[in-house]
PyMOL commands that place a pseudoatom at each C-alpha (Angstrom):
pseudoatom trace, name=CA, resn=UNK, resi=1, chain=A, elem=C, hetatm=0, pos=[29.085, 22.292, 8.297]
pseudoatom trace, name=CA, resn=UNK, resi=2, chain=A, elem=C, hetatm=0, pos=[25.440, 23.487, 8.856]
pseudoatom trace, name=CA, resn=UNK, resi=3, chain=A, elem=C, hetatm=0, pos=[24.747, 22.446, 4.915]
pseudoatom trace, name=CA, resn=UNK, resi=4, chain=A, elem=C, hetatm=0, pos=[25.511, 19.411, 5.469]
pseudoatom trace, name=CA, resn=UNK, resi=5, chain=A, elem=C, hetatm=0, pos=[23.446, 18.655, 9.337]
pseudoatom trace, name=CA, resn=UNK, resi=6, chain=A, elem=C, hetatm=0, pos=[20.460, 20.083, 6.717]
pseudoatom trace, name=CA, resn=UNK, resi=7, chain=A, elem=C, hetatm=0, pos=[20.721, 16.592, 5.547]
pseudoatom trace, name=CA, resn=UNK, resi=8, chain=A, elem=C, hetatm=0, pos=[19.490, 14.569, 8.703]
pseudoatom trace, name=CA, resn=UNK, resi=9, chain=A, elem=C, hetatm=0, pos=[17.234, 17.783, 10.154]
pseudoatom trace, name=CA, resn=UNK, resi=10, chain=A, elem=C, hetatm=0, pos=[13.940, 17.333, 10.659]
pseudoatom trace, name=CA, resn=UNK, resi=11, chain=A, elem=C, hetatm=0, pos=[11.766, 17.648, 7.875]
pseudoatom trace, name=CA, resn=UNK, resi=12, chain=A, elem=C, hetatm=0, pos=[7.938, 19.723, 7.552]
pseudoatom trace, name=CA, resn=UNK, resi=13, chain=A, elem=C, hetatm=0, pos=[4.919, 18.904, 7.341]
pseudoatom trace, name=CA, resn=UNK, resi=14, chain=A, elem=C, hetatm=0, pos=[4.996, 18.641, 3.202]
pseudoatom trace, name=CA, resn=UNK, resi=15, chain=A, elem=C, hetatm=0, pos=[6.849, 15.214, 3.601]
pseudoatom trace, name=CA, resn=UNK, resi=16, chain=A, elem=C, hetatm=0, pos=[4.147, 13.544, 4.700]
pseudoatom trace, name=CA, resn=UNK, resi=17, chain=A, elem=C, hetatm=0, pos=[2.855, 13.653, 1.299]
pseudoatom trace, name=CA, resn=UNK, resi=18, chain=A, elem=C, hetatm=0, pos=[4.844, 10.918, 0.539]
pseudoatom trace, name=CA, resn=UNK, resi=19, chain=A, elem=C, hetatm=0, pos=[2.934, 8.071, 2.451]
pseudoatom trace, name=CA, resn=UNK, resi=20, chain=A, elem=C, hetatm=0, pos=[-0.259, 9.575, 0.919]
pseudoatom trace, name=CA, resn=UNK, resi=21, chain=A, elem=C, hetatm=0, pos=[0.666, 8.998, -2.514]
pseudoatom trace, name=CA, resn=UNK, resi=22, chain=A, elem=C, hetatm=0, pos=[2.255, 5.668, -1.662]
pseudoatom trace, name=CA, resn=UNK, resi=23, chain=A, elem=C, hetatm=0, pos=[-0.842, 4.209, 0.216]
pseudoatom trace, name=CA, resn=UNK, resi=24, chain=A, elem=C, hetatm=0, pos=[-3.316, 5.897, -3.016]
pseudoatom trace, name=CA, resn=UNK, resi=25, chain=A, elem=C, hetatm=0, pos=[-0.943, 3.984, -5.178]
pseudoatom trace, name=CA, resn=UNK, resi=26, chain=A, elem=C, hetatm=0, pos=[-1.432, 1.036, -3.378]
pseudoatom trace, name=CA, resn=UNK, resi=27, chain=A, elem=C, hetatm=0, pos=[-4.918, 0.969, -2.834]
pseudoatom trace, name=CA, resn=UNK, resi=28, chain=A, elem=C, hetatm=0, pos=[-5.286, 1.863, -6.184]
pseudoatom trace, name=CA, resn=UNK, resi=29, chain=A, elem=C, hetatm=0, pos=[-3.261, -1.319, -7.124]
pseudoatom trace, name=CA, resn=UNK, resi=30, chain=A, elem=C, hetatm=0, pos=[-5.647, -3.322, -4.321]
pseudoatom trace, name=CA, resn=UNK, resi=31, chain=A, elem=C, hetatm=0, pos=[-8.824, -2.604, -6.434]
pseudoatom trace, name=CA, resn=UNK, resi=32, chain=A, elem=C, hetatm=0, pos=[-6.952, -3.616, -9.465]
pseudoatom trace, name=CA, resn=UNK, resi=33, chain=A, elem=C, hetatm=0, pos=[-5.801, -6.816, -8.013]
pseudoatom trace, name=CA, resn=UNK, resi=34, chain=A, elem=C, hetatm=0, pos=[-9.404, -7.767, -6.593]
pseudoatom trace, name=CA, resn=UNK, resi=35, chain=A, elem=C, hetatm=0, pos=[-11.187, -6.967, -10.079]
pseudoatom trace, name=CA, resn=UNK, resi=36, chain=A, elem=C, hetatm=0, pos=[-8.330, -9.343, -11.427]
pseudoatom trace, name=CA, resn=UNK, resi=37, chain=A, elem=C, hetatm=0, pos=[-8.938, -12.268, -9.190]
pseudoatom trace, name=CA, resn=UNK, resi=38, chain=A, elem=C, hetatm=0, pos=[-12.586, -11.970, -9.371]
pseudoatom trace, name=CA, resn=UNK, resi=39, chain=A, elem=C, hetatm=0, pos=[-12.338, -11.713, -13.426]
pseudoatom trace, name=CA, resn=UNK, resi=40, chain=A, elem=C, hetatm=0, pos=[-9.662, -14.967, -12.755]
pseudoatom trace, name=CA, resn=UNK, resi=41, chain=A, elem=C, hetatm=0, pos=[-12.476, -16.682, -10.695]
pseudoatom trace, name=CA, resn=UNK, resi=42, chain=A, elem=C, hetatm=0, pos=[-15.201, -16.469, -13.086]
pseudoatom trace, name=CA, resn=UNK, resi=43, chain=A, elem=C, hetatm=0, pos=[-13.677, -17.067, -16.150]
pseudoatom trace, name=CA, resn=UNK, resi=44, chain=A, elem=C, hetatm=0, pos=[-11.796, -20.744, -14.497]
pseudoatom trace, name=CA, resn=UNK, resi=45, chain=A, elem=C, hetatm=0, pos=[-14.117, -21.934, -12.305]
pseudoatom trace, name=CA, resn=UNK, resi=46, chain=A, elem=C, hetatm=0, pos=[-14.251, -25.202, -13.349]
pseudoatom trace, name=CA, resn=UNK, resi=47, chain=A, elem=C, hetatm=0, pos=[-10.556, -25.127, -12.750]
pseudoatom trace, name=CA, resn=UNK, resi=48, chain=A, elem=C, hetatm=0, pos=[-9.587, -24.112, -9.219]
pseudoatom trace, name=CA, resn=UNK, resi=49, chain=A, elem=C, hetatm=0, pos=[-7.818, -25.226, -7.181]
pseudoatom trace, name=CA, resn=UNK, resi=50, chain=A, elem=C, hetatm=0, pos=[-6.807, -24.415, -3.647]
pseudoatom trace, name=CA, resn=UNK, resi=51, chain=A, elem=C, hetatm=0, pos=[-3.538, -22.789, -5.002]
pseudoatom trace, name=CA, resn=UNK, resi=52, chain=A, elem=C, hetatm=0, pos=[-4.820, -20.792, -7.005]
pseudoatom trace, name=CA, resn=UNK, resi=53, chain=A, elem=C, hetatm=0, pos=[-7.436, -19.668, -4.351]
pseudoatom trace, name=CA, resn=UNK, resi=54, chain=A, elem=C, hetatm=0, pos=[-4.857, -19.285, -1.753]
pseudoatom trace, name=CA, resn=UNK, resi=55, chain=A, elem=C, hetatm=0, pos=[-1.806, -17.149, -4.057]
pseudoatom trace, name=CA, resn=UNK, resi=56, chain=A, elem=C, hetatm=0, pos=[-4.285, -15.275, -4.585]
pseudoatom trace, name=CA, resn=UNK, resi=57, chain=A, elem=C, hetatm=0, pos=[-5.671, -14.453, -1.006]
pseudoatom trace, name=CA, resn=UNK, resi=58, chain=A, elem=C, hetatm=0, pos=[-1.940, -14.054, 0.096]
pseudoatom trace, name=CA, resn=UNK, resi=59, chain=A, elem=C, hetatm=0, pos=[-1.149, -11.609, -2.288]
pseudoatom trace, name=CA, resn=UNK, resi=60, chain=A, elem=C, hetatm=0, pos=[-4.665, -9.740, -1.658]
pseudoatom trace, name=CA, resn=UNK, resi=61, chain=A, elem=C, hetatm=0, pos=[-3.241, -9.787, 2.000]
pseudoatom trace, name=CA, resn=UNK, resi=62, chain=A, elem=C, hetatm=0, pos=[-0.167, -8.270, 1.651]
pseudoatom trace, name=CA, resn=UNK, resi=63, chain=A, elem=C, hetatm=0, pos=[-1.357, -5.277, -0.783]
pseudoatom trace, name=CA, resn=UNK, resi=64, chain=A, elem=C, hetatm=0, pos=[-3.715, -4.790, 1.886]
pseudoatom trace, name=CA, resn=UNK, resi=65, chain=A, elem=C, hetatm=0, pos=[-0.928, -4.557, 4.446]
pseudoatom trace, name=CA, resn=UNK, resi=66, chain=A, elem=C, hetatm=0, pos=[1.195, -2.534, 2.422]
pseudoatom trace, name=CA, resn=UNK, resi=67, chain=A, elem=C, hetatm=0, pos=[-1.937, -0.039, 1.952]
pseudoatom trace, name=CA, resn=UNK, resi=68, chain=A, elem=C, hetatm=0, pos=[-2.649, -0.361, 6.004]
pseudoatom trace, name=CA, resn=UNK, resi=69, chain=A, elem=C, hetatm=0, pos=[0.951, 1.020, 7.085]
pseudoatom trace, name=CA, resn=UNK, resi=70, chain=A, elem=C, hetatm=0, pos=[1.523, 3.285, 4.530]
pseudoatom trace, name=CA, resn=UNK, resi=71, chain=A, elem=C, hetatm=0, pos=[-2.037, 4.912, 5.739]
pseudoatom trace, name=CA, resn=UNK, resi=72, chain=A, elem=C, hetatm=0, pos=[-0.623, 4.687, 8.726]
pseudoatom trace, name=CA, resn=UNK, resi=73, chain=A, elem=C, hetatm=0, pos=[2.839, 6.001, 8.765]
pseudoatom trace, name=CA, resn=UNK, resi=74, chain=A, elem=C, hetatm=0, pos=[0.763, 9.092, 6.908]
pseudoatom trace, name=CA, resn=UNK, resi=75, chain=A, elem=C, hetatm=0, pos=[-1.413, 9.537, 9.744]
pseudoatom trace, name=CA, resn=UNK, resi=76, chain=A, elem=C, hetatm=0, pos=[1.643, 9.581, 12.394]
pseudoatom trace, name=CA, resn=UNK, resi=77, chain=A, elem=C, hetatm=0, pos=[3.237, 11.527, 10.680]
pseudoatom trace, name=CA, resn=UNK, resi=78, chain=A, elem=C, hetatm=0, pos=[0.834, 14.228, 9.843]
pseudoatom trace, name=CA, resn=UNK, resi=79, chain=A, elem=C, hetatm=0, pos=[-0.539, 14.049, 13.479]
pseudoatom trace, name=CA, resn=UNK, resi=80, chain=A, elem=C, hetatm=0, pos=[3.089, 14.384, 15.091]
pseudoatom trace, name=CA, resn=UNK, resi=81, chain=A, elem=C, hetatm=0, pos=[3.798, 17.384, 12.886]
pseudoatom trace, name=CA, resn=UNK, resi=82, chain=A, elem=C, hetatm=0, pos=[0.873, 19.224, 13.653]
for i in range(1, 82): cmd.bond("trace and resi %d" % i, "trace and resi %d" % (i + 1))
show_as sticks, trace
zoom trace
């Protein structure tokens, strides 16, 4: 019975790892993004439109978000297991 409560035990301090690598992934994909939209912007100028300009903002937005909580949930989780 014990093996099994190991399960849903608390876990260390080395599982916080996991919302470092997720938020460097998705920063990492952030900067990709941006250089791709500003690469996007310069080469269609001529054709924007507020569409474009605005898909583009929303999905900057939301890796940005992503990026925020994961930092985040990394920095609760390292600070509560201290």
């Amino acid at each position: 019975m014990t093996d099994f409560m190991s399960f849903f035990g608390p876990l260390d301090k080395s599982a916080c790892v996991y919302f470092l690598i997720i938020s460097v992934i998705f920063f990492i994909g952030l900067l990709l993004l941006l250089g791709s939209e500003i690469i996007y912007v310069l080469q269609n100028f001529n054709k924007l439109n507020f569409r474009v300009i605005s898909t583009g903002v929303i999905i900057l937005f939301n890796m940005f978000i992503a990026y925020f909580v994961n930092r985040l949930l990394y920095t609760i989780c390292n600070k509560s297991l201290a």
